[in-house]
C-alpha positions as CSV (number, residue, x, y, z in Angstrom):
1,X,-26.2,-14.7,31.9
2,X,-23.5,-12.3,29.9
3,X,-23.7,-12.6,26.4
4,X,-21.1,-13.9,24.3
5,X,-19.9,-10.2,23.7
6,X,-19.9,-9.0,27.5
7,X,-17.5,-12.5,28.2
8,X,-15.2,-11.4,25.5
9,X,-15.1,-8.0,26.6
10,X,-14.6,-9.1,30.6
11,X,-11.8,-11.3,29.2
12,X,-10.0,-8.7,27.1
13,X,-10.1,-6.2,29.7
14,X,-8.4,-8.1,32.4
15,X,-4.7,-6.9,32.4
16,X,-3.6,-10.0,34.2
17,X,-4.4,-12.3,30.9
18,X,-2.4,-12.6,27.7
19,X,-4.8,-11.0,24.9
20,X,-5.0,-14.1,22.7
21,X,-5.2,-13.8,18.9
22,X,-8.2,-16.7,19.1
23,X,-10.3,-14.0,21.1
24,X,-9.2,-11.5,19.4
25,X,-11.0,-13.2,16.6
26,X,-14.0,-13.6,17.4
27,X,-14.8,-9.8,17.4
28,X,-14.7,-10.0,13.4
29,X,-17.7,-9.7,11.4
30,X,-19.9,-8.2,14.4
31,X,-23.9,-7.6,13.5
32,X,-25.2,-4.0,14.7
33,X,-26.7,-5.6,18.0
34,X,-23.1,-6.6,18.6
35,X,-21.5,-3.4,17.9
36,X,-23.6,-1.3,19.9
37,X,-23.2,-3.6,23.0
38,X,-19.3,-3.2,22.3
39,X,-19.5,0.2,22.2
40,X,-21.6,0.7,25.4
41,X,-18.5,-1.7,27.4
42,X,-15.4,-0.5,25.2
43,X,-14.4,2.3,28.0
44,X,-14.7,0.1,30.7
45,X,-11.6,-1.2,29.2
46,X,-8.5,0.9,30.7
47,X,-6.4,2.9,28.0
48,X,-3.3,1.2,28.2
49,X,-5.3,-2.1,27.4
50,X,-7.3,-0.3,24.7
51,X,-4.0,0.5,22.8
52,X,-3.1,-2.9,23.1
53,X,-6.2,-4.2,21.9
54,X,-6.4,-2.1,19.0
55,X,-2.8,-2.5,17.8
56,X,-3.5,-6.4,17.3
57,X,-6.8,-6.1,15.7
58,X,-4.6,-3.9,13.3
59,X,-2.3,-6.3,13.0
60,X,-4.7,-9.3,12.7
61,X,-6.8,-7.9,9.9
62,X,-3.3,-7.2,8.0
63,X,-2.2,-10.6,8.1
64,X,-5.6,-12.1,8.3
65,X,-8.1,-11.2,5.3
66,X,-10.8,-13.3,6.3
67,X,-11.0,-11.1,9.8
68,X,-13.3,-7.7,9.4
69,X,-12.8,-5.6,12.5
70,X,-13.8,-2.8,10.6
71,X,-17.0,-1.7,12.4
72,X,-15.0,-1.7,15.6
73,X,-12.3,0.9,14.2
74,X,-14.9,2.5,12.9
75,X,-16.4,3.0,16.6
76,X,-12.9,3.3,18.0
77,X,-12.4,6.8,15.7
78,X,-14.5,8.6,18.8
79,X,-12.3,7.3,21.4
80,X,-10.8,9.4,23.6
81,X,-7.4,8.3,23.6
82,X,-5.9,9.6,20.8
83,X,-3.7,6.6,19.9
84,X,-6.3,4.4,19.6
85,X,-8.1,7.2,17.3
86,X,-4.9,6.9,15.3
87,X,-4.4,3.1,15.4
88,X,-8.1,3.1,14.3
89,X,-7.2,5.0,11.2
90,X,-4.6,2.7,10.0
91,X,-6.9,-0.7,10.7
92,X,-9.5,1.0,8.2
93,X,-6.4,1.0,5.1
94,X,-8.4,-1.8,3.2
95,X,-11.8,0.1,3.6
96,X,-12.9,2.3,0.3
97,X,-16.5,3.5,1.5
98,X,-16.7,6.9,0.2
99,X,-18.7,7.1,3.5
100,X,-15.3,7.3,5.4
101,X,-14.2,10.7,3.8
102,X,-16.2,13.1,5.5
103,X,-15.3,11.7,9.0
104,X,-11.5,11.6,7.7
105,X,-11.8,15.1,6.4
106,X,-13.1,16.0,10.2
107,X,-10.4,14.1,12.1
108,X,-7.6,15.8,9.7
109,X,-9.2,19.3,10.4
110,X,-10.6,19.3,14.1
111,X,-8.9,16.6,15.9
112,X,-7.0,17.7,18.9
113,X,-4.1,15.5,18.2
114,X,-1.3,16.4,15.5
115,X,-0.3,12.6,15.3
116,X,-4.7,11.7,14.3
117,X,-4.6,14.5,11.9
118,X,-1.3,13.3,10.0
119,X,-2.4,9.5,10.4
120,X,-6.2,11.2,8.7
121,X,-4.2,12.7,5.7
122,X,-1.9,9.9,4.8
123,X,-5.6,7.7,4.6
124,X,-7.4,10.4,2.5
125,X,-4.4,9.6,0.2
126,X,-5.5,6.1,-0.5
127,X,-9.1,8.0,-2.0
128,X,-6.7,10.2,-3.9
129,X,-5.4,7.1,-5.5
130,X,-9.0,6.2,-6.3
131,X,-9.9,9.8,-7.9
132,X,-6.5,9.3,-9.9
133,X,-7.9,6.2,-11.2
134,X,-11.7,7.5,-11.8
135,X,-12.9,5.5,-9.0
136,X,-14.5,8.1,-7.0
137,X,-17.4,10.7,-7.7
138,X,-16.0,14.0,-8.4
139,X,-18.0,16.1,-5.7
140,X,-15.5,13.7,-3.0
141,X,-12.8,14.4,-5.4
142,X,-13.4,18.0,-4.6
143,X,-13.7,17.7,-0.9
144,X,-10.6,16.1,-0.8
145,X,-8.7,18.4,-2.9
146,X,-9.8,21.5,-0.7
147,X,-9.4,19.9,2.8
148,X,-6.1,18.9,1.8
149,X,-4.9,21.7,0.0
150,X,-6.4,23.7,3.0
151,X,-4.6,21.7,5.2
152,X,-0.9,22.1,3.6
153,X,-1.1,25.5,3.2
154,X,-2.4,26.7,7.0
155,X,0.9,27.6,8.6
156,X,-1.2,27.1,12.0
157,X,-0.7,23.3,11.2
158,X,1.8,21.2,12.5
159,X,4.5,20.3,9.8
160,X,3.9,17.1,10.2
161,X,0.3,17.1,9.2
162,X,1.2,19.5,6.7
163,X,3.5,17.1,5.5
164,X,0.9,14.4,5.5
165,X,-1.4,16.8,3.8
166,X,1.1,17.2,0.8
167,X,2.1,14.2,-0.1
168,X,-1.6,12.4,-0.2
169,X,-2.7,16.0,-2.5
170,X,-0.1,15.6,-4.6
171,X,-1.4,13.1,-7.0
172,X,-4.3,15.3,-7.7
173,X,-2.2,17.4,-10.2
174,X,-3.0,21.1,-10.3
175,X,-1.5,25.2,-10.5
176,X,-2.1,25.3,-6.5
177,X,-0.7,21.7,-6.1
178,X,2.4,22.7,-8.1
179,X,2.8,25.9,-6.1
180,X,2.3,23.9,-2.4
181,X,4.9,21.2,-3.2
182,X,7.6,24.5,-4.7
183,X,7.0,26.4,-1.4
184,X,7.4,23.3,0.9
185,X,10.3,22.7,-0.9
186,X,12.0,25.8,-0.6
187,X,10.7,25.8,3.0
188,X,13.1,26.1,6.3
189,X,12.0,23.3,7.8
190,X,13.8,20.2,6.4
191,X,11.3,17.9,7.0
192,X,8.7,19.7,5.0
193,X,11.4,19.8,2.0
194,X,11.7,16.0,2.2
195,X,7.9,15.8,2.0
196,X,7.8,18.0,-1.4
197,X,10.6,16.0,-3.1
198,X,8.5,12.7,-2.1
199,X,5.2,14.8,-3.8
200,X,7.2,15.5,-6.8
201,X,7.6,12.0,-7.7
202,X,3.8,11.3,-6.9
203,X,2.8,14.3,-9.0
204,X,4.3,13.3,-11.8
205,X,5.0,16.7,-13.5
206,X,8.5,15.8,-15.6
207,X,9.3,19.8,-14.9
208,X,10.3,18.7,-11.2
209,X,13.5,16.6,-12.7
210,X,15.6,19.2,-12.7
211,X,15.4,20.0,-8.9
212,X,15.2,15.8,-8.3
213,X,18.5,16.0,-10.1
214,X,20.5,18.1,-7.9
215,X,19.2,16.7,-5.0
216,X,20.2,13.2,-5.5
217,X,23.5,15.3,-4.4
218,X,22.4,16.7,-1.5
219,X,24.0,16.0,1.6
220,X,21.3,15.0,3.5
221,X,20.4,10.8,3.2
222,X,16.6,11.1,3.3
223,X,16.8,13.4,0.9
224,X,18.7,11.8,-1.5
225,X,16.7,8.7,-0.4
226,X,13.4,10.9,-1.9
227,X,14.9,12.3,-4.7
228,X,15.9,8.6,-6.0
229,X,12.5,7.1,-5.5
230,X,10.8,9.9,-7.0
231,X,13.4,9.8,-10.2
232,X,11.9,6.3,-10.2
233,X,8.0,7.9,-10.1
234,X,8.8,10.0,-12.8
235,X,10.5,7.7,-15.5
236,X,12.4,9.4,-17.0
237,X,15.4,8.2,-18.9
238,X,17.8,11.1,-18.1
239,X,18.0,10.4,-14.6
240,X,19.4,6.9,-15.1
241,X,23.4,8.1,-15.5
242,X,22.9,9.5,-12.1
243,X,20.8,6.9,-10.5
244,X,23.5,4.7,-11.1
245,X,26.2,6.8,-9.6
246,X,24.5,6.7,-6.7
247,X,24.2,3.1,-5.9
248,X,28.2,3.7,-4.9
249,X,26.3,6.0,-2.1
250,X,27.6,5.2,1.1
251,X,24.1,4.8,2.5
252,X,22.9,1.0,2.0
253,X,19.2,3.0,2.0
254,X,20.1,5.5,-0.6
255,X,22.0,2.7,-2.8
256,X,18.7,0.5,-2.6
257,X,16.2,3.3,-3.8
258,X,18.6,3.9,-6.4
259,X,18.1,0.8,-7.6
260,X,14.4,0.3,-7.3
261,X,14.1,3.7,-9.4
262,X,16.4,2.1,-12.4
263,X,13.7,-1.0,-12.6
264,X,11.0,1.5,-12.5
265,X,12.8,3.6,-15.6
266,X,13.5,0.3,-17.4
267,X,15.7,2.0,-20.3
268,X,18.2,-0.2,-21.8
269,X,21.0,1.3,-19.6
270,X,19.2,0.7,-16.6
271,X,18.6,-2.6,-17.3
272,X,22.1,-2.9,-18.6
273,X,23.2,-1.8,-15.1
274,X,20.8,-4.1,-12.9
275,X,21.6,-6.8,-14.5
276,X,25.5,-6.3,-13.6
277,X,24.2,-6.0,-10.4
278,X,23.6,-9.9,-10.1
279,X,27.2,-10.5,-9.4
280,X,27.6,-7.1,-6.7
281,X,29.5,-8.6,-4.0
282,X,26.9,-7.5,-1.7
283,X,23.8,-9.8,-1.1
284,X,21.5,-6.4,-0.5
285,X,22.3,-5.4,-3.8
286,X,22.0,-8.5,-5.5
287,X,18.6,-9.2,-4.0
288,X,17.6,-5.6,-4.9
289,X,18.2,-5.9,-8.8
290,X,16.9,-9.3,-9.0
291,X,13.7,-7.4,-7.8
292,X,13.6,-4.9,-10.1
293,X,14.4,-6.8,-13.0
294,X,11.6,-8.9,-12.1
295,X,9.2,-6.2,-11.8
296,X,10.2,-4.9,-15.0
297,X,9.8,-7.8,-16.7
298,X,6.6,-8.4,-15.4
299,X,5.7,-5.2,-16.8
300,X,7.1,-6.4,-20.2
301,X,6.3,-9.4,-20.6
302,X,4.0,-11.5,-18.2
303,X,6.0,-14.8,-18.4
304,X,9.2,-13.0,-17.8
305,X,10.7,-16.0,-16.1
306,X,12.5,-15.6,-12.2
307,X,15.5,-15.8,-11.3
């Protein structure tokens, strides 16, 4: 007789059925028996249907807390489709075991796929985030830092891993930090200069206003897009005058960040500004400064009441 596992599996493999989230379900919170059975059956599953299977486990634990697939995306990071490897990734977000890194540090360095090795670097920024806030050992503070760092700076890369690469490493303030997010930035390759103007907001440094200054001029949206958010990142009061002149940008995007970056300064202008903002004609805006005055109220004051 087929366990309960083998059914599951003979179920979920069958193209011909719907995959139903109440099936789906009962793969959470597998003991290691279970596991290892799943393992042994997971590539008798086709690859199409493995994708599939994988993208709604991801998006079951997301809007389902109580569900713990994690031991199956931890199996799933050997697969040998490379979009499940990926999709695997993302499903372990939530999961902080420092245990993780060294398998993330592998996938971001040896995995065969460009897309695994960016999805690898934008989850070793989550443990960055940790080392920021002491929460993680400094010898796997180190190992980060130097795969990272590595990473950005190998011009064998892919950009878009080096990209990845930069803007996780870029919290971890440092010389050769500094000197990784100035060279992306005054690299050819536009999508590696968008990456370093996002990684000057995340590092932090006030010395990068300057250059976030200018490019909130730039005639390139994204950029302008990054330069506004990481204005925001940074805090400081003399961006404001510009931050408002550009929420008359004629991108709704660019006008939006603006905005989110004047709750996140918080001066009296700013606030000045959002709150003018209640009556803008359009609902996007209003909505928008209704948010950021609330989150800088909350930040003020926790009974800051809503609107």
């Amino acid at each position: 007789m087929p366990s309960a596992i083998e059914e599951i599996v003979t179920e979920l493999a069958d193209n011909n059925r719907p995959l139903l989230d109440s099936r789906l379900a009962d793969l959470s919170n597998l003991n290691s028996a279970e596991v290892e059975l799943l393992k042994q059956l997971w590539l008798t599953i086709g690859q199409e249907r493995r994708r599939q299977i994988i993208s709604r486990l991801v998006e079951l634990a997301e809007n389902h807390f109580e569900l713990d697939f994690d031991s199956i995306f931890q199996g799933c990071l050997t697969d040998e489709d490379a979009e499940v490897r990926s999709q695997a990734i993302e499903g372990l977000w939530e999961n902080e075991e420092p245990s993780l890194i060294s398998t993330l540090i592998n996938l971001l360095e040896q995995d065969d796929s460009a897309k695994v090795q960016a999805t690898a670097a934008t989850a070793l920024g989550k443990f960055v985030v940790l080392a920021d806030s002491q929460k993680l050992r400094p010898h796997y503070i180190s190992k980060i830092y130097q795969a990272l760092l590595g990473v950005t700076n190998n011009i064998s890369k892919p950009v878009e891993v080096r990209r990845r690469a930069l803007e996780a490493v870029a919290l971890l303030d440092s010389p050769e930090v500094e000197k990784a997010i100035s060279d992306a930035y005054y690299s050819p390759d536009d999508k590696f200069r968008i990456s370093s103007i996002y990684a000057m907001g995340r590092n932090g440094n006030p010395s990068w206003l300057p250059i976030l200054l200018k490019e909130l001029g730039n005639t390139n949206p994204e950029i302008r897009y990054e330069a506004a958010g990481a204005c925001g990142q940074l805090g400081e009061e003399k961006a404001t005058p510009y931050l408002i002149e550009l929420t008359s940008d004629n991108d709704i995007d660019v006008q939006l960040a603006a905005i989110q970056a004047l709750g996140q300064i918080g001066d009296t202008e700013a606030k000045n500004f959002l709150e003018d903002c209640l009556d803008n004609p359009s609902e996007a805006i209003q909505q928008a400064a209704e948010q950021a005055l609330r989150q800088l109220g909350d930040e003020e004051d926790p009974f800051f009441p809503s609107f």
